[in-house]
N, C-alpha and C positions, 0 to 999 in steps of 0.2 A: 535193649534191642537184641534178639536173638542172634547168635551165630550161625553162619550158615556153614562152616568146618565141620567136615564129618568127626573128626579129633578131638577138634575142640568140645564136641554136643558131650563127646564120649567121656571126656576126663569130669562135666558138670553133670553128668547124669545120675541119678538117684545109686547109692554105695560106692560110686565114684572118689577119687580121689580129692577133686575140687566138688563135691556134691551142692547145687543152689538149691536154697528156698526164697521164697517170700515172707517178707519179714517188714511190716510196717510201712507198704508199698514200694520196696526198692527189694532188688535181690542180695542177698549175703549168701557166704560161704557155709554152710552147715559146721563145716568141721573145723571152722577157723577157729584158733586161740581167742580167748576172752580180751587179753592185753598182750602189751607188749614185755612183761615181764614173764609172762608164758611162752613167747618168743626167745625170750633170751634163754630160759629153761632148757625148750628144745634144743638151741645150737652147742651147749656146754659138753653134749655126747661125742662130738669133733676131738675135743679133748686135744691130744699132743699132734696134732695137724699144723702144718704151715697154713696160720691164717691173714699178716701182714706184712710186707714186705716194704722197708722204708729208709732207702740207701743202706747201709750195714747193719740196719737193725731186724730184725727177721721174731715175730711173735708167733707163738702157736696157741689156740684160742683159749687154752689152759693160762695161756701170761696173759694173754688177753681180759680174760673172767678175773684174774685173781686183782688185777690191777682194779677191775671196773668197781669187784667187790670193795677192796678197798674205801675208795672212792666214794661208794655208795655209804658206807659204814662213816665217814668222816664227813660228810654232808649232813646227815641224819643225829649224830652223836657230838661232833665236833662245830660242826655251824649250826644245828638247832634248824633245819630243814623242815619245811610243815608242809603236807600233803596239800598238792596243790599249786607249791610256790613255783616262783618263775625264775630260773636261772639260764642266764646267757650265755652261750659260746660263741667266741671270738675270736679264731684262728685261722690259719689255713691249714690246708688238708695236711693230719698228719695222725701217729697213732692215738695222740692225747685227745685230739678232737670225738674221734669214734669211741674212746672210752670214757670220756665225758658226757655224751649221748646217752649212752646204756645206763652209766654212774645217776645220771640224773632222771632218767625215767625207773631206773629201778627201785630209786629212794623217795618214790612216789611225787616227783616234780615234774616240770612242765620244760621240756629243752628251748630255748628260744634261740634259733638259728641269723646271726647275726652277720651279713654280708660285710664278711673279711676285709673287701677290697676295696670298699669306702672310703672317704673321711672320717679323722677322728669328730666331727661334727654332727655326720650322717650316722655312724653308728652311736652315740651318745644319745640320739633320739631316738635311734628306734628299743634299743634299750630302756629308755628310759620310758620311753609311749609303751615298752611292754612288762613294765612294771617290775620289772627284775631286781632279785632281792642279793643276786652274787653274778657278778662277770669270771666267767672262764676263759682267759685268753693264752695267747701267745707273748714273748715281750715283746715286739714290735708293733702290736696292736692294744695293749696297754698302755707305752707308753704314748700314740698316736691320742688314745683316750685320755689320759691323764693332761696333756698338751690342750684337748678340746675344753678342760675347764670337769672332768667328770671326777665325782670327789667318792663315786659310791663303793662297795668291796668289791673285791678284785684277790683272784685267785690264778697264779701262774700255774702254766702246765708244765712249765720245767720245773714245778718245784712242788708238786703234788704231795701232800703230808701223808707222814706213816700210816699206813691203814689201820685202822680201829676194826678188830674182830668182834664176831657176835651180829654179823650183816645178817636179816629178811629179807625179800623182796617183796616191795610194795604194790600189792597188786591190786591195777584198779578196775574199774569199772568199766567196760567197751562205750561207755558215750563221754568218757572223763577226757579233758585233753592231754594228748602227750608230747606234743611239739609245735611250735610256731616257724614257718615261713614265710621271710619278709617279701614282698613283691611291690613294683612301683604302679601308678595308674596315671591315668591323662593329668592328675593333678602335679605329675612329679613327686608327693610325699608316698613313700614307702608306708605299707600298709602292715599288716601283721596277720595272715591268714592261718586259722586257731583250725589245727587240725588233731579230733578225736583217734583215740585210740583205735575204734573200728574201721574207721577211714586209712590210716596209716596201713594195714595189718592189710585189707583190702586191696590196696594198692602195691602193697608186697605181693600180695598171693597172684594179683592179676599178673604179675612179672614170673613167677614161677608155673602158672598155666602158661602162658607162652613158650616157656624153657621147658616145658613138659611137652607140650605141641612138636617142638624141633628139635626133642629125640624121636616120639614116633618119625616124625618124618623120616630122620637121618637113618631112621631102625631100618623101615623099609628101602630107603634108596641102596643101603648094603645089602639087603635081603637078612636080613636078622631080627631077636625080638631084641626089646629095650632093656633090660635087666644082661641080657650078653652084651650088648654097646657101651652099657654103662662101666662095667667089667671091665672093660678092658681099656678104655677112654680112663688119659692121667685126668688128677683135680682141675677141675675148672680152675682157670684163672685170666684175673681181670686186669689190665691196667686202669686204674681210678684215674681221670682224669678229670672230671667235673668237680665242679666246687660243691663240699659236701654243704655247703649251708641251701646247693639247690635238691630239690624233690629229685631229680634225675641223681643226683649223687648219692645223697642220703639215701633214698628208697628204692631207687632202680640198682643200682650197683654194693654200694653197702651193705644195707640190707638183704639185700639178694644171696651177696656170698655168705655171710654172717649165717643166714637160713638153710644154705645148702651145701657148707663146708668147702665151700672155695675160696682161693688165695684172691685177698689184694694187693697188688703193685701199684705204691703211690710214686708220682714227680713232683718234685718242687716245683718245677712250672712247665710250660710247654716248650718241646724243643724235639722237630723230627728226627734228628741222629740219634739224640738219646733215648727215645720210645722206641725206634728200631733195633738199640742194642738190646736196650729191656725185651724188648718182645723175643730176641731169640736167646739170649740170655733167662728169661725166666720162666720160656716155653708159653708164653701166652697165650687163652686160646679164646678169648673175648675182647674185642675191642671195639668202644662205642667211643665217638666223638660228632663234633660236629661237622660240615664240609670243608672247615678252614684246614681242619688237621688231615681230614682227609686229603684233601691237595695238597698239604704240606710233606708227607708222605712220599705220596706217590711223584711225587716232583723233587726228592732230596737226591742229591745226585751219588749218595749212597745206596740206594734203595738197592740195587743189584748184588750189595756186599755182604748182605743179613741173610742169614736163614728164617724165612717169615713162614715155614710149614705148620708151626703146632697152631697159627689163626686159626679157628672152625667157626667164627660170628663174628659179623660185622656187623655193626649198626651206627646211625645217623641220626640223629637228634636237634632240636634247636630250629634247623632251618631244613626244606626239602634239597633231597639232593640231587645237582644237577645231574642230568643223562649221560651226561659225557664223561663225568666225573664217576656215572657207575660202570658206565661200559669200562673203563679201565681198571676200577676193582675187578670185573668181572674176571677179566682177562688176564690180572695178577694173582685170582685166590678166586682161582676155580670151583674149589669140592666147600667154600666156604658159604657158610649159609648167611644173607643180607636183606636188610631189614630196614623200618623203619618207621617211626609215631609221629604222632601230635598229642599235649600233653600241657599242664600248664600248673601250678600252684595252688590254685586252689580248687583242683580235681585231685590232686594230692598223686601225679604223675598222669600216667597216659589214659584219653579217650579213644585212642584211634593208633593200632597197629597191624603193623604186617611184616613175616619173617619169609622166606623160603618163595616158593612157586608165588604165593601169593602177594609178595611185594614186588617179584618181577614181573610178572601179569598185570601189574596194572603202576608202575615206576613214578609216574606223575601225581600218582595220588599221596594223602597221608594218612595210609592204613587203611583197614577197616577197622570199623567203630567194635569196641570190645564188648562183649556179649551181658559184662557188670553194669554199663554204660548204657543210660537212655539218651538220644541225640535228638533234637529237633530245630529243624530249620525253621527260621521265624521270620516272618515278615515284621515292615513298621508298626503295623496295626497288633500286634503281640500275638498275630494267631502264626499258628503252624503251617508251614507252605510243602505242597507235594513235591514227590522225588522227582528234582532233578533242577528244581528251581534252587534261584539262590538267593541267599537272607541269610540273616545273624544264626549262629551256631549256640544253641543252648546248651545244655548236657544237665544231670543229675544223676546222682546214684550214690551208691555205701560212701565211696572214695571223695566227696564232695565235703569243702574245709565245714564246718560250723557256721562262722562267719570270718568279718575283719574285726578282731580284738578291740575292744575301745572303741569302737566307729558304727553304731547303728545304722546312722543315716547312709552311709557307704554300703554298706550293709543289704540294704534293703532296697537302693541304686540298682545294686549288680547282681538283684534274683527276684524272679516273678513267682510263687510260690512258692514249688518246691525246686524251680530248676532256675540254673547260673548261666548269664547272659556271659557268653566268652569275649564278646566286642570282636571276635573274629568274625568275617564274610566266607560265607561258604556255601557248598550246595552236597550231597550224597545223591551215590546211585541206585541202583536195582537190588547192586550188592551189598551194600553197606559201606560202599568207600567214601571218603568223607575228600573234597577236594576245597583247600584254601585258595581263597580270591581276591579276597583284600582284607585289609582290620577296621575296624571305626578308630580304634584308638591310632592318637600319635605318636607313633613307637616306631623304632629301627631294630632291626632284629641282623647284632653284628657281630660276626664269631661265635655267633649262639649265644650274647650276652645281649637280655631286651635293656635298650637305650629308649626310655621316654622325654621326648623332646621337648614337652613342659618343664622338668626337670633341670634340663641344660639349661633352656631358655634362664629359667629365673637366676641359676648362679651367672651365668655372662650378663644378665641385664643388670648388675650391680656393679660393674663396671664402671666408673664415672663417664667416661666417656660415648659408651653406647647409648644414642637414642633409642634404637629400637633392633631388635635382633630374630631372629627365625631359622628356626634347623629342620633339616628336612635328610631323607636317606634317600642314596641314587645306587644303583648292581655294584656291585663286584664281585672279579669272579674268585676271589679267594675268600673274602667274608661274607658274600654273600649280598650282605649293603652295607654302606660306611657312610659315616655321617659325616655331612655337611652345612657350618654355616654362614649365611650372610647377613653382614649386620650393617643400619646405619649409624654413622659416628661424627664426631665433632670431626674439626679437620686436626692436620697433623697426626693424627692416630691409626697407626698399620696394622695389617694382619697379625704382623708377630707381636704386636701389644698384646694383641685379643687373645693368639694362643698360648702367650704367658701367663696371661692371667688364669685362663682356662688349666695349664698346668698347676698352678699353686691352690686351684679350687673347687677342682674334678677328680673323682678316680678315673685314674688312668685309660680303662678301657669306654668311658665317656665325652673323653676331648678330640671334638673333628677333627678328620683328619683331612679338611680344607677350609679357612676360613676368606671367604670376602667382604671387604669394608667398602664401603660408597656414602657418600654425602646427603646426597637428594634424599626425599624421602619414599618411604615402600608405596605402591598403589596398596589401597587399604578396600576390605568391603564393606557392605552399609551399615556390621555394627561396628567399624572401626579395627577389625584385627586386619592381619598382614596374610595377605591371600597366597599363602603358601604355592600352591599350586602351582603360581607363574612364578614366583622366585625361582622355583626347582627348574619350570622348562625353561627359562633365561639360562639357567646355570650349565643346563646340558644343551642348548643350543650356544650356547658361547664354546664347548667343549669340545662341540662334530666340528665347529669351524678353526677350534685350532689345531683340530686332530688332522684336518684336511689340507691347511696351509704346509 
């Protein structure tokens, strides 16, 4: 779908910087790199720059290459690495994990991005569902695996072997894959969404036209050209705060700086005091999160004691954000420029952004649809429904995974064609703004981490005790929606059984944060499931009445 940005048309237009063609019915980049080992190529020029930053360790992209070289030399020489194979990482965000990344797509493998923050149970399958021939972890997610019963090789990141000299880089093919991201479905089982080298690279560059869009902009708002703004503007730098095993992490932010010589500033986990020290401490001048951190923020009752001036972008992710919640960025970081997508796994990051004039023009929405990006609204009958109605949200383009690894039938479920059924509800306007309505799927979307409620469902209904169980999402205004279940049980059995259990057999950021237990049984519909719909409105009419008493 075309761009209607006078900017935008200009950075995609014929000897342009992002030049499109056509190329096998979708558009590409002309001048895009072949792979991602061509990527890494390019960033090596950065050279002795500050490129990560992680508590008192501080890399400049030259430690950064030399390590990855390494790495890549000791996969290929030392483990017998064969083009093609599947290797896991399994950490959280830190410098081993992004050199592990590079290390393994440079030595011609396939990175498979292994959500951290699972069970050792949860990730042992999807490991194992992704055929992976070496686990790269942390020790805390080693030994969670090793505990799960996982007997397969395993490679610490604290303990990365001497580099073997004499590294190539394996350069592949733009339709070869170069990384797996896991993503869950109405089934609850974690999928493995097989994303090609030209998708990856794709969806980097769509993030770098945009970053090239909001210098023009910011050129002009000073009356300058871009090449003086750039001048005199310090190194971009990001706080990382996304989990790198998500597309937002990995591609939007990692990759991004990695490409364009900006520093990353990693946290060990989230905590508003400590991003605000970082932020003026390390002169930050990109911050993306979801609403929760953004109200964590703007609500720390330190907020007044930081110097927060080197912000210049803010951005919002995961979930839309609320109006009120922007009116008060606004009025905190005035000259800063604020943004916001829709985006999902297996588009391999964003369908639908908006930064500057254009996201505040229209706040409610999520974005407009990006110009690489074909959208259509679809009705039940699979045909295409006109602008302004609203139906299922399709998409297709470069940046679109291959498929779900191992899973045909899944596969072939979640795409009519050429184009990927998103299970999002939706409608676009005149302009290209793309406005979400509701999901088909059953999913909670909390903190900007998606909670499928099949998922839940199945680990609590092994509970001895629970007959029957149902989780459902209700607002809130700091996550956004938080999850809720109610279950029926045998007698004698309380809520805090249930969210004990749910502690010893959930990740963490999965276990409601309300459970209710009753005896009687659910009203059921005519194929026998539990009609969600009125558990939730019992739950929140139980809630106004004792919000009122």
């Amino acid at each position: 779908m075309p761009s209607s940005d006078p900017i935008i048309e200009s950075l995609m237009a014929p000897g342009a910087p992002f030049e499109v063609v056509e190329c096998g019915g979708m558009r590409v980049f002309s001048h895009a790199p072949e792979n991602m080992s061509a990527v890494f190529d390019r960033a090596r020029q950065f050279g002795g720059a500050e490129f990560i930053v992680a508590g008192e360790r501080r890399l400049t992209f030259d430690d950064f290459f030399q390590a990855a070289d390494g790495l890549s030399a000791w996969l290929l020489k030392g483990f017998g690495l064969q083009s093609g194979q599947f290797v896991a990482i399994c950490m959280q965000n830190c410098p081993e994990w992004m050199i592990a990344f590079t290390a393994i797509i440079n030595a011609g493998g396939v990175a498979v991005l292994i959500n951290s923050r699972g069970t050792g149970e949860t990730m042992a399958r999807a490991i194992t569902d992704g055929d992976c021939v070496l686990v790269i972890g942390d020790e805390k997610r080693l030994s969670r695996l090793k505990d799960a019963g996982y007997r397969g090789k395993m490679l610490s990141g604290a303990d990365f072997p001497k580099p073997i000299t004499g590294f190539t880089p394996a350069y592949a093919q733009s339709d070869d894959l170069a990384a797996m991201f896991f993503t869950s479905g109405t089934t609850g089982v974690a999928k493995a969404a097989a994303i090609q080298h030209r998708a990856l690279i794709t969806g980097m560059m769509n993030t770098q036209m945009a970053m090239a869009a909001v210098f023009q902009k910011m050129a002009a708002a000073y009356n300058t050209d871009v090449e003086t703004l750039r001048a005199q503007m310090p190194q971009s730098c990001s706080l990382l705060i996304f989990p790198l095993f998500h597309t937002s992490g990995c591609s939007a932010v990692f990759m991004t700086a990695l490409t364009t010589g900006g520093k990353l500033v990693l946290m060990d986990r989230w905590e508003a005091d400590e991003a605000l020290a970082l932020i003026e401490r390390e002169k930050i001048t990109v911050f993306g999160g979801v609403p929760t951190m953004h109200w964590d923020l703007m609500r720390s009752s330190n907020f007044d004691k930081y110097d927060l001036s080197s912000l210049m972008a803010i951005s919002c992710g995961g979930q839309a954000l609320p109006l009120n919640l922007l009116a008060e960025i606004r009025e905190a970081f005035p000259r800063a420029f604020i943004g916001a997508g829709y985006g999902m796994t297996e588009t391999c990051g964003a369908i639908s952004q908006a930064n500057g004039e254009a996201f505040l023009a229209n706040p409610s929405a999520s974005g407009q649809i990006l110009p690489m990006v074909d959208v259509q609204i679809t009705g039940d009958d699979g045909r295409a429904l006109p602008i302004g109605e609203v139906g299922e949200i399709w998409a297709k383009g470069a940046t679109l995974m291959q498929g779900y690894y191992g899973r045909p039938e899944e596969t072939a479920l979640s795409m009519s064609g050429d184009w990927f059924k998103t299970g999002d509800i939706g409608r676009v306007d005149e302009d290209g703004y793309i406005y979400i309505v509701d999901r088909k799927t059953d999913m909670v979307i909390s903190g900007g981490e998606n909670i499928y409620c099949a998922e839940v469902e199945q680990i609590l209904s092994k509970h001895p005790a629970i007959l029957a169980i149902g989780t459902f999402g209700v607002s809130d205004d700091r996550l956004g929606e938080r999850l809720v279940a109610s279950a029926r049980v045998k007698d004698g059995v309380s809520a805090e059984d249930i969210l004990a259990f749910a502690k010893d057999n959930l990740a963490a950021y999965k276990i409601p944060t309300e459970i209710t237990v009753q005896t009687e049984p659910f009203e059921l519909n005519a194929l026998g499931k539990i009609e969600k719909h009125k558990i939730r409105a019992a739950y929140l009419a139980r809630k106004k009445k004792e919000q009122a008493v």
